[in-house]
C-alpha positions as CSV (number, residue, x, y, z in Angstrom):
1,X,26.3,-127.8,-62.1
2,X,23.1,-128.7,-63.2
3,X,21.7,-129.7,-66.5
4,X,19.9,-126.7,-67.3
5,X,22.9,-124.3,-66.2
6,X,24.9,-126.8,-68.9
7,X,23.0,-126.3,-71.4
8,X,22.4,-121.9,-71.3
9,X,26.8,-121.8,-70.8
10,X,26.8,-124.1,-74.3
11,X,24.4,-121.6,-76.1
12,X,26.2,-118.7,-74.5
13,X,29.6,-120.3,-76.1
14,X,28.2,-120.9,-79.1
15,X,26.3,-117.3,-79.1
16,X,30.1,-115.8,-78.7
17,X,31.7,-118.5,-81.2
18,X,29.0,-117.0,-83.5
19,X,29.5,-113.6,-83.3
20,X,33.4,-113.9,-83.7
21,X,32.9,-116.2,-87.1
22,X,30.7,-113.4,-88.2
23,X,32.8,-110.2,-87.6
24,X,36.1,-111.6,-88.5
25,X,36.3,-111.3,-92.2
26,X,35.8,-107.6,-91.8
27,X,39.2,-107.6,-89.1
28,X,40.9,-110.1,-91.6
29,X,40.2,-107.6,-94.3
30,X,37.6,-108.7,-96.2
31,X,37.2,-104.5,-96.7
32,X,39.8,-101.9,-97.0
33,X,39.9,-99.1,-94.2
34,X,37.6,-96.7,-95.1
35,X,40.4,-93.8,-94.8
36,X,42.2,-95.5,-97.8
37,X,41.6,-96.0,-101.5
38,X,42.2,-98.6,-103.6
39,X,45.1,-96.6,-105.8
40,X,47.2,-95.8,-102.4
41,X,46.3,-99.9,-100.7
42,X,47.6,-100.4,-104.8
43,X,50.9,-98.6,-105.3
44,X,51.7,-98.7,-101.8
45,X,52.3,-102.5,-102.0
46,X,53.6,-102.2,-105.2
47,X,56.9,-99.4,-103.7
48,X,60.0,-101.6,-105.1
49,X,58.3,-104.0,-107.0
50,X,60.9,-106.0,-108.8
51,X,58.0,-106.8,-111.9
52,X,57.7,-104.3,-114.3
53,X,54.1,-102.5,-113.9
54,X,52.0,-100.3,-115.8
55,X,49.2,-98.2,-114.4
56,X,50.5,-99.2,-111.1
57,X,49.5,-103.1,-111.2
58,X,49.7,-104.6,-114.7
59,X,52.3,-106.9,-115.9
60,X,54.2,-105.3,-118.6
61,X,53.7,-107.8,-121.9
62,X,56.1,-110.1,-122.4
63,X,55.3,-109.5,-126.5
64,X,55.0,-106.3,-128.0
65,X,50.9,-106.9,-128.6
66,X,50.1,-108.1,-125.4
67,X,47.5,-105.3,-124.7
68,X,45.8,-105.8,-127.1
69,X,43.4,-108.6,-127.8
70,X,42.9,-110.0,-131.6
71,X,40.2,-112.2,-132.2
72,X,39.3,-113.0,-128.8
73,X,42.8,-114.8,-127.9
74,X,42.8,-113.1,-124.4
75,X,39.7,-114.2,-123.4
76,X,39.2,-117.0,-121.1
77,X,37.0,-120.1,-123.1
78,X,33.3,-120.7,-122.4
79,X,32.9,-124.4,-121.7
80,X,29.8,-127.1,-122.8
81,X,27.5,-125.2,-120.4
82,X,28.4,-122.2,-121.5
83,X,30.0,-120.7,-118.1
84,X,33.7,-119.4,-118.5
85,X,36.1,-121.4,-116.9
86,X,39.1,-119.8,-115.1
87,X,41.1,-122.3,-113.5
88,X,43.5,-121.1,-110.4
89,X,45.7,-122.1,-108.0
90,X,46.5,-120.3,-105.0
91,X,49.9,-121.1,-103.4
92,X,49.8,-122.5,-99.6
93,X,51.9,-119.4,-98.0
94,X,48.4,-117.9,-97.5
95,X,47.2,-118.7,-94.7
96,X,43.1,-120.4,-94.6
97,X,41.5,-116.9,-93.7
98,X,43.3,-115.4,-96.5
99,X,42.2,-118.2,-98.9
100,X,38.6,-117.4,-97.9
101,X,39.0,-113.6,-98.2
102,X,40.4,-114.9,-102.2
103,X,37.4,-117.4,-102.7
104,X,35.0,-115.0,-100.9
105,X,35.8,-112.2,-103.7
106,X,35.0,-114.5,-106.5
107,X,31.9,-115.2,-105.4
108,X,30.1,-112.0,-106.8
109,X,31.5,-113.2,-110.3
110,X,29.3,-117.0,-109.9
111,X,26.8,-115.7,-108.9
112,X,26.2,-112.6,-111.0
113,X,28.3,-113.3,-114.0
114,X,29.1,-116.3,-116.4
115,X,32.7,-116.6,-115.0
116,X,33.8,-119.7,-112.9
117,X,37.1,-119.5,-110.7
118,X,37.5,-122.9,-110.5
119,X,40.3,-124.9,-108.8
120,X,42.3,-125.8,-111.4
121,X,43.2,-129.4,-112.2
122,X,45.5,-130.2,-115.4
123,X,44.3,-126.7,-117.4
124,X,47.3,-125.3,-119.6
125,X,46.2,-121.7,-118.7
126,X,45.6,-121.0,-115.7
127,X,46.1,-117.5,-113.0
128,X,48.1,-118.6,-110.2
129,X,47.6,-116.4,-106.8
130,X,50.8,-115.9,-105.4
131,X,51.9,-113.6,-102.6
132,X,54.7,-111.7,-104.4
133,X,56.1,-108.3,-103.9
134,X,52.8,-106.6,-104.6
135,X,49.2,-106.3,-106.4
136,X,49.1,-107.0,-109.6
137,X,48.3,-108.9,-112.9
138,X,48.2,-109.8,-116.5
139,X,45.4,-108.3,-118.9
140,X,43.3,-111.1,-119.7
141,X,44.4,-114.7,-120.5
142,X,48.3,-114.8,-121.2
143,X,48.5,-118.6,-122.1
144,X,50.5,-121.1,-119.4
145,X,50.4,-120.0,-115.9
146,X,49.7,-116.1,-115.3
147,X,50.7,-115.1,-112.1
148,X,48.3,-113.1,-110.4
149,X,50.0,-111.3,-106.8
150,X,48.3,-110.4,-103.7
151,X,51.3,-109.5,-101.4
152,X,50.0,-111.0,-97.9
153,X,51.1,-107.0,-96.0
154,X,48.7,-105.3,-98.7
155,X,46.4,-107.0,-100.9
156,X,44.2,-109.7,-99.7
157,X,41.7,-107.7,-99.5
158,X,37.9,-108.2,-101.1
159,X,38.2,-105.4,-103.4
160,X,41.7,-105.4,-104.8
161,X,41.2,-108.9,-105.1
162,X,38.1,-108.3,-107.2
163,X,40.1,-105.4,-109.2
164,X,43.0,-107.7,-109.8
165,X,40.4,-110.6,-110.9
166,X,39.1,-108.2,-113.5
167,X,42.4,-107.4,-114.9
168,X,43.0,-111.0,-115.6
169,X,39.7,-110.9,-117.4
170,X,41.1,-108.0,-119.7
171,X,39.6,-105.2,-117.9
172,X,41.5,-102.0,-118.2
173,X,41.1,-99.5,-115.5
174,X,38.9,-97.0,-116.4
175,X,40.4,-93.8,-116.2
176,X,42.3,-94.9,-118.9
177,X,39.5,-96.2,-121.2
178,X,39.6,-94.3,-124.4
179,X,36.6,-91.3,-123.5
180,X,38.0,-91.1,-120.5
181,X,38.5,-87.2,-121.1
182,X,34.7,-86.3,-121.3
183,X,34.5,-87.4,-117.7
184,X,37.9,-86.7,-116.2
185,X,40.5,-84.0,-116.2
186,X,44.1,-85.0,-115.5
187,X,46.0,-83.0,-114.0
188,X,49.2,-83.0,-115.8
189,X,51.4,-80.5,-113.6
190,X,50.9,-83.2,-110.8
191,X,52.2,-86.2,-112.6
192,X,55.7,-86.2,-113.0
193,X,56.8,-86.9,-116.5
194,X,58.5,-90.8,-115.7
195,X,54.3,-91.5,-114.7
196,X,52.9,-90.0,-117.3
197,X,52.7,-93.6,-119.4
198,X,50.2,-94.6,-116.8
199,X,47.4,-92.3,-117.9
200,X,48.0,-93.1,-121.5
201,X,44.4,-93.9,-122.9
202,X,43.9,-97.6,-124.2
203,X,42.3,-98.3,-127.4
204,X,39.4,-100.1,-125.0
205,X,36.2,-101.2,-126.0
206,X,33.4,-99.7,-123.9
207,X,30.6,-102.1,-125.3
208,X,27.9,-99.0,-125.0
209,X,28.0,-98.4,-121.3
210,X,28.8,-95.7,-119.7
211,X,31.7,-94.1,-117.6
212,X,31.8,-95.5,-114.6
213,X,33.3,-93.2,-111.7
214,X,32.4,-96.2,-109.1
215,X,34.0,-98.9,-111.0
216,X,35.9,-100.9,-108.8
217,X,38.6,-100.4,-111.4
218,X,38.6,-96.6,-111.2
219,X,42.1,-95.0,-109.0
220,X,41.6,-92.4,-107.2
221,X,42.4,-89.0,-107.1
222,X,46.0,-88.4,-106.3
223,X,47.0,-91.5,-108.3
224,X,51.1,-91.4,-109.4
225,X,50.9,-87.8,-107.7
226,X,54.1,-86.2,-107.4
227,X,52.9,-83.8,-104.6
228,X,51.5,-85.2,-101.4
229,X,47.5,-85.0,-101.2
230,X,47.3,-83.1,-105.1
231,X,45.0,-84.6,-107.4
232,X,45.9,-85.7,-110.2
233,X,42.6,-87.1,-111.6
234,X,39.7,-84.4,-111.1
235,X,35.5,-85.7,-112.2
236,X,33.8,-82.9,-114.7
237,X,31.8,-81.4,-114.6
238,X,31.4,-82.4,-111.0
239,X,34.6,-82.5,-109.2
240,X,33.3,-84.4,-106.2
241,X,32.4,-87.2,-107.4
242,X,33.5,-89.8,-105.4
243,X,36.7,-92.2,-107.4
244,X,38.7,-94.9,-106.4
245,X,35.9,-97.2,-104.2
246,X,37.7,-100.7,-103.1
247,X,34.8,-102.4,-101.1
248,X,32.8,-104.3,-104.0
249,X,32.3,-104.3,-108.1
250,X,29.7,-102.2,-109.2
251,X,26.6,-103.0,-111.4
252,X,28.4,-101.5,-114.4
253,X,31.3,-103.3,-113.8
254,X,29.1,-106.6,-113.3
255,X,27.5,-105.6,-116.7
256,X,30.9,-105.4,-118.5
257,X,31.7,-108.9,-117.7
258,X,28.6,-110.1,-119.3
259,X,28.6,-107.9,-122.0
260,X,32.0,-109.4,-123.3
261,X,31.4,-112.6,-122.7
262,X,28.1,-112.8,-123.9
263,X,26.4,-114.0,-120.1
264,X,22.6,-114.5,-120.7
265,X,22.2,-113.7,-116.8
């Protein structure tokens, strides 16, 4: 074989080595099927969860106030530079394509936000990515290690891993935010009364921006139904409005961050 012939079968190689390092974080699950929300990818996982959830992925408190946040305790600390430091671990049962699905969703926080998910080296508080028995976390900074899970059959994907991130940042969701009822109607025939805590509205602080129907933290419509395919969350006045979006955080959602902890991007 001759030099030249060499050389086009190397290009060739590294033309199909290429393509295949640029498609595969879609088939890895970098983004959810398009057929699926986030609230059914969500609760789904989270069928026979042995941790005690509310709304379908937070931890319950461990102390009675836990939900709520006085004088800024559950926020993560800015450091000298003024970023936000969240220090993580992420245990070694996931696999290296999974870690880079995890480190890819963080990325949208560096580089839009204040936050830092940095590897974490001798922090007290910390999240620690674990692939439990679901999707879930903590609301906001706990203290000590927080577990945050992303079963390896459900979760690792970009945007539950975004909308779990957010959580530990002391994001609610929204459909629970406390106007929640000038935008959305819940349908209270389809939830059965043992769900019904999970649509309780949260004393939250909407820091002057506006409902968000494409917030990355926004379930669906047949959320905690109790009737296959019924809606139990229903937009006004316009009932198609699309809910429940998985694939990345919105600029609202982007503009909550910073608004809380005072980002001058």
């Amino acid at each position: 074989m001759n030099t030249r012939a060499s050389f086009s079968i190397l290009l060739l190689l590294c033309g199909v080595s290429q393509a295949l390092f640029l498609t595969e974080p879609k088939v890895l699950g970098m983004l959810d099927p398009e057929d699926v929300d986030i609230t059914t990818k969500i609760l789904d996982s989270n069928n026979g969860s042995t941790e005690l959830l509310i709304e379908g992925d937070l931890v319950f408190p461990k102390t009675r106030n836990a939900l709520f946040c006085f004088n800024n305790n559950c926020f993560w600390k800015k450091n000298s530079n003024n970023l936000v430091e969240v220090p993580y671990t992420v245990n070694s049962e996931f696999t290296y394509n999974e870690k880079m699905i995890i480190e890819n969703a963080m990325t949208t926080f560096h580089s839009k936000t204040c936050i830092r998910f940095v590897p974490r080296s001798s922090q007290t508080d910390y999240i620690s990515i674990q692939n439990k028995d679901g999707c879930y976390s903590s609301l906001g900074r706990t203290g000590g290690q927080q577990v945050l899970s992303l079963n390896r059959n459900g979760c690792v994907y970009h945007g539950i891993v975004q909308h779990e991130l957010n959580h530990a940042l002391g994001f609610y969701h929204e459909q629970t935010r406390s106007d929640r009822d000038q935008y959305v109607k819940i349908n209270w025939e389809y939830v059965s009364p043992a769900m019904a805590y999970n649509f309780q509205k949260q004393n939250t602080n909407n820091q002057n921006t506006p409902y968000d129907y494409g917030s990355i933290m926004h379930y669906g419509r047949t959320a905690f139904t109790n009737q296959a395919g019924m809606r139990t969350i229903t937009p006004i006045p316009d009932a198609s409005v699309q809910i429940g979006q998985r694939q990345e955080m919105s600029n609202i959602d982007i503009l909550r961050i910073n608004k809380l902890y005072g980002c001058s991007i």
